[in-house]
N, C-alpha and C positions, 0 to 999 in steps of 0.2 A: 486608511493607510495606503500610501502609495508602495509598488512595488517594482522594480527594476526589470525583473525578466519572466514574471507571471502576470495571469490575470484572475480574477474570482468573481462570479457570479454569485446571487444566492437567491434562490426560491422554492417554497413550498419545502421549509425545513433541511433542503437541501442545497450545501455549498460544492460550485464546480469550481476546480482551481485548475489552469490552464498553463503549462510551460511554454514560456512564448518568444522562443529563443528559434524560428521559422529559418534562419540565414546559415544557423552552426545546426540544425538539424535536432535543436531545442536540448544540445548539449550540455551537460552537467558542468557548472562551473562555481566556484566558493560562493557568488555572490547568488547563484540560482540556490544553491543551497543554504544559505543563510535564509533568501526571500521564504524559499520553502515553510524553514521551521518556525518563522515568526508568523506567518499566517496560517498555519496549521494550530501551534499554540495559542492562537486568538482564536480561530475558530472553534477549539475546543473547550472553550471557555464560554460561547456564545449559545446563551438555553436553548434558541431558535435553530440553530445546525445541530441537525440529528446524524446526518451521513453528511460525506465527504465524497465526491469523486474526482479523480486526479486523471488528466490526460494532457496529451499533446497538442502546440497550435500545428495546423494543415493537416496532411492525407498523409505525408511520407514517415513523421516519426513521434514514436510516444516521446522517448529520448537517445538518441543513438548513440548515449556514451558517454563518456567522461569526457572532460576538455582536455585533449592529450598536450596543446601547447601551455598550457599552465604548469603542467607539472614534470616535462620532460625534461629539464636541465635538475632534478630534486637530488638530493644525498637521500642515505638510508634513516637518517633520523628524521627529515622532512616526509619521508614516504612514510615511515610508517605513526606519521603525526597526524598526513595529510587523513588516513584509512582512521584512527583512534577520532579525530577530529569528526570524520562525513556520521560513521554511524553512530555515533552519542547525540552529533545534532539531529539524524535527517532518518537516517534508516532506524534504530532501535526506537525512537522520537514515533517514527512512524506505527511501527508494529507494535508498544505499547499504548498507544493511543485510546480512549477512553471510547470517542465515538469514530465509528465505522471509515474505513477507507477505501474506498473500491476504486482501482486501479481500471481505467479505459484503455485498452491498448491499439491506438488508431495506425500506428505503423512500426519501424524498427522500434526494436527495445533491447538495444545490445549492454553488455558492458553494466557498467551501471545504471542505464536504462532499464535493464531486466533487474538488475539488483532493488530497483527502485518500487519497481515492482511489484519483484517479489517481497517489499516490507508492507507492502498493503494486505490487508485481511483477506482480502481475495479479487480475482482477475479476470475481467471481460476483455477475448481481444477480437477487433474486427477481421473478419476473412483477407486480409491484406497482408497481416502483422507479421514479422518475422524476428523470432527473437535468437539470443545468444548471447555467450560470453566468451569474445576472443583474446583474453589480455593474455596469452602465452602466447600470441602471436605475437606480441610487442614485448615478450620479454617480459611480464608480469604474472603473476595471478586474480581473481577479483578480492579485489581488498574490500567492499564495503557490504562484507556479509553472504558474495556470492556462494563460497566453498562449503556455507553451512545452512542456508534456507534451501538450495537446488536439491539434496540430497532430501532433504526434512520432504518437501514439496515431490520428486518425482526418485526416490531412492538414488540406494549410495553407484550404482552402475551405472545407470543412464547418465547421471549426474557427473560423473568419472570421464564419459563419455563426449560428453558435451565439453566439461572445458579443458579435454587435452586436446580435443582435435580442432577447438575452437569455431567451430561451424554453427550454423544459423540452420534453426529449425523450423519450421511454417507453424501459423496458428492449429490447422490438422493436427499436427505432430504432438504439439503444447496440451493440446487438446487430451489427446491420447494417452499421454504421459502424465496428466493431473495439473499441468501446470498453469493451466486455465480453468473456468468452472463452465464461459461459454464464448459461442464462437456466432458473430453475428456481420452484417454486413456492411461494411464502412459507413453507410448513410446513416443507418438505426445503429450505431453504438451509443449515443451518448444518450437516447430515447429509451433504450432498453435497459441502461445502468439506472435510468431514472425510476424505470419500471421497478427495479427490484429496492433502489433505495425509498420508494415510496412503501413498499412492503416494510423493509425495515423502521421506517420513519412510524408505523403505527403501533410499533412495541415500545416497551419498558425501558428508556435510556439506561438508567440506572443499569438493570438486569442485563442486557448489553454490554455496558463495559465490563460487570460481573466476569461475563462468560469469555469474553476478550484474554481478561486475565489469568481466568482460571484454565484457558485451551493455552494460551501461553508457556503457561507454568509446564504442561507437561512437558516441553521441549526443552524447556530450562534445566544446564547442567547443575546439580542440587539442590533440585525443589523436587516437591513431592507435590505433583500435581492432582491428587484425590485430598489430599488436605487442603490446598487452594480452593478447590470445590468445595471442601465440608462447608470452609470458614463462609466464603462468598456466598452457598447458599441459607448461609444462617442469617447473613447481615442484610439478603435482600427482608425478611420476615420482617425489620421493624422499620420499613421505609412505606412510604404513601403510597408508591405504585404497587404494591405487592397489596393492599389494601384496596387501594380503586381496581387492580386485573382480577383481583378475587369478587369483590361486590360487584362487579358491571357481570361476571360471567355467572354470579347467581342469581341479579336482575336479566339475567339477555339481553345484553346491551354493549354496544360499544365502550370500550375504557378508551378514559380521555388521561393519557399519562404526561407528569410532569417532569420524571427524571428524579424526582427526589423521593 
């Protein structure tokens, strides 16, 4: 399938998807977020993609943002259609996702950039990276989930902090505050996310999404995230993986897992 403003790779069970919007600084725009969900949906679909990693084209940006000329002439029913609209497609799309999404962060990550982010499972950025959420400097707040994963991700102060002053933090910083898991050098970011999706790639898909949704739940307002857990670890018991990870590790042996 062709794609408008991404690109995607895929080897060794793992697919890299590329925002490749290099001239607006690989800006978030409806049609980068439409490409997004359709190729992420397809990939999630495909037995062969175990993980996902998602980054930027060039050195300067993972995403620096929303596309502000798109939506600066909007009324208030378009704005908050545009924010209902992004995270049912793109952000919540993301964060419940079945198989793994690790966010590469090769330079800015502002705005929705960081929002973008932070809907991935978790975040590698290169010693470069600078992220933030300035949208009260333009008279906004972050609409696509930033006000309630920043807090979840590095608590309710820092978080408070970050987007009233609207300022940009270094990967250090991200670092420190949890809001990364590592910090590595522009050249080995995408060799290193490989490193760990290959980790990931020789566990239990199935048990994977499991724990995706069950670590989910707890954040979820009205779920009871210890029931998520009973339920999903009962329903790994009559799947094949949980059959082959149990028999391979009483023969000593590698499990060869299929997902189902």
């Amino acid at each position: 399938m062709n794609y408008e403003n991404i690109l995607i790779a895929i080897a060794n069970n793992i697919a890299t998807i590329t925002i490749n919007r290099p001239t607006k600084l690989n800006a978030l725009n409806t049609a980068t977020i439409t490409d997004l969900h359709k190729a992420i949906k397809i990939l999630g679909k495909n037995e062969e993609v175990r993980v996902i990693i998602l980054t930027g084209s060039g050195e300067k940006a993972f995403v620096a943002g929303a596309d502000i000329a798109e939506f600066s002439s909007f009324s208030i029913k378009e704005g908050a259609q545009l924010a209902t609209e992004g995270q049912e497609k793109l952000f919540d799309f993301i964060e419940n996702s079945k198989t793994p999404i690790i966010a590469a962060i090769n330079g800015f990550a502002l705005g929705g950039g960081l929002e973008l982010a932070m809907a991935c499972h978790f975040r590698v950025a290169s010693d470069t990276a600078k992220m933030g959420l300035p949208e009260v400097s333009l008279g906004l707040i972050p609409g696509y989930g930033g006000t309630q994963r920043l807090p979840q991700l590095i608590g309710k102060g820092r978080a408070m902090e970050m987007i009233m002053t609207a300022g940009m933090i270094t990967a250090a910083d991200a670092y420190r505050a949890g809001l990364v898991n590592h910090i590595v050098p522009q050249l080995e970011l995408l060799e290193y996310c490989n490193g760990i999706a290959q980790r990931i790639v020789k566990n239990s898909p199935y048990a994977i999404g499991k724990a995706i949704k069950a670590i989910n739940a707890g954040f979820e307002e009205g779920k009871n995230g210890y029931e998520t857990e009973i339920k999903a670890f009962g329903k790994c018991f009559g799947t094949t993986d949980f059959k082959e990870g149990t028999t391979a590790f009483l023969e000593k042996r590698k499990a060869i897992f299929t997902g189902k």
